[in-house]
N, C-alpha and C positions, 0 to 999 in steps of 0.2 A: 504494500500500500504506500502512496506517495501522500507525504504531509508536509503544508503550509501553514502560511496564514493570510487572513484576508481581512480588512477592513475596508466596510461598506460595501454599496452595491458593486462597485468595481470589481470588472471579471476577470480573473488571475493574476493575480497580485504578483506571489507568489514571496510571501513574507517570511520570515525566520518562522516555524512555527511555535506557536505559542503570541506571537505577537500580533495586533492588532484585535481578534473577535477571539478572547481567552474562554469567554463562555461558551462558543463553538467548538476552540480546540478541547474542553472540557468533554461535551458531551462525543467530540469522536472516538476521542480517548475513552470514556467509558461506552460505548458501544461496542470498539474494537473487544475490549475488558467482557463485557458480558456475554460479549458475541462468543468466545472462546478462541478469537484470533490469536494465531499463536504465530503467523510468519514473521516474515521480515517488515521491517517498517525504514522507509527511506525516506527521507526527505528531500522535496521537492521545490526548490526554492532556489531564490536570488539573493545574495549579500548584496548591499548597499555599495553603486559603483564607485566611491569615496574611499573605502576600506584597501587596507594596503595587505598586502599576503599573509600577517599574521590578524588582522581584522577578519578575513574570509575564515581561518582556519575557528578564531571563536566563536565567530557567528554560525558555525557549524555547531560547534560545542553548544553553544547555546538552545539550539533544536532539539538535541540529543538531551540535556540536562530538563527543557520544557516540557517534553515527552515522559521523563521520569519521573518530575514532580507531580504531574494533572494523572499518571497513573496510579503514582500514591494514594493522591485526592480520590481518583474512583475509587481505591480499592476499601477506604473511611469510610465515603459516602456510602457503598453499599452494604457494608457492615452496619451501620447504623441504623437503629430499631426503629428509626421516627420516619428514615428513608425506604425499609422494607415495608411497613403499613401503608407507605405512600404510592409505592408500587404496586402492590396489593389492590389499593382502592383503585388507583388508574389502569387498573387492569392490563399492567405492560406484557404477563408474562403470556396473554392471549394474542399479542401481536404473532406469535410462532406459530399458532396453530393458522392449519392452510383454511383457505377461506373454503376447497372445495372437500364433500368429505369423499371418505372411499369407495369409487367408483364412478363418481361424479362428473362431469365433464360441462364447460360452459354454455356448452349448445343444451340444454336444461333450463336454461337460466327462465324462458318464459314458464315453464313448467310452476318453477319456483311458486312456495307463497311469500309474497312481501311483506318485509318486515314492519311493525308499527313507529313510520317515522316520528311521529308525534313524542311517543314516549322514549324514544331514541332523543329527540330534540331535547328531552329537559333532563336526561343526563349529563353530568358535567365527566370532562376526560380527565380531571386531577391531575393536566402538566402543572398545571401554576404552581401547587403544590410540591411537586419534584424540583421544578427549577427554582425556588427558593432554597429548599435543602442544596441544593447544589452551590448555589451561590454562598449561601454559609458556607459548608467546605470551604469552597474554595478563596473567601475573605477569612477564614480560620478563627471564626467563631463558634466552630462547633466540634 
């Protein structure tokens, strides 16, 4: 996997990662984490044309050191009792399950009965929730 950083809508940046949208490089870092990604992680990125051969080389370090710390933070974050009830209530660990079951195929789908969007509409998805806990993490107040 290639990682950067990005700030704002600008399309490829290609930042130190960890700089610019920390709260991004947060959640890929724990996605990678719960995904159970185990390969390689490279980074993808530009040093600042200013920096002289040993600037490039820390600004490398710096990736590599960003990466370790928002890995840590995941690994806090989801240790923590207030972050698992949060998951729980937002129902993250249903995003796995395949939307089609066994046997199923999408040419079905008018087949299908529809589901009660109504009462779909006035559940809440309990990010807000998650991405606070997260944010503590990672201001380390928690």
């Amino acid at each position: 996997i290639d990682l950067n950083g990005q700030s704002g809508p600008k399309f490829d940046q290609d930042l130190r990662f960890g700089a610019g949208n920390v709260r991004g490089a947060f959640w890929v870092v724990d996605t990678l984490l719960a995904g159970g990604y185990d390969g390689p992680v490279h980074f993808d990125y530009k040093p600042a044309r200013t920096e002289s051969d040993e600037g490039v080389w820390v600004s490398a370090e710096a990736c590599m050191t960003n990466y370790l710390i928002l890995r840590e933070k995941s690994k806090a974050f989801r240790a923590d009792p207030d972050v698992q009830e949060a998951l729980a209530a937002a129902k993250v660990a249903e995003l796995s399950v395949p939307t089609l079951g066994e046997g199923e195929t999408w040419a079905q789908l008018k087949e299908w009965e529809l589901p009660d969007v109504e009462a779909i509409a006035t559940q809440g998805a309990g990010f807000e929730r998650l991405d606070q806990l997260a944010l503590e993490h990672l201001y380390g107040v928690r």
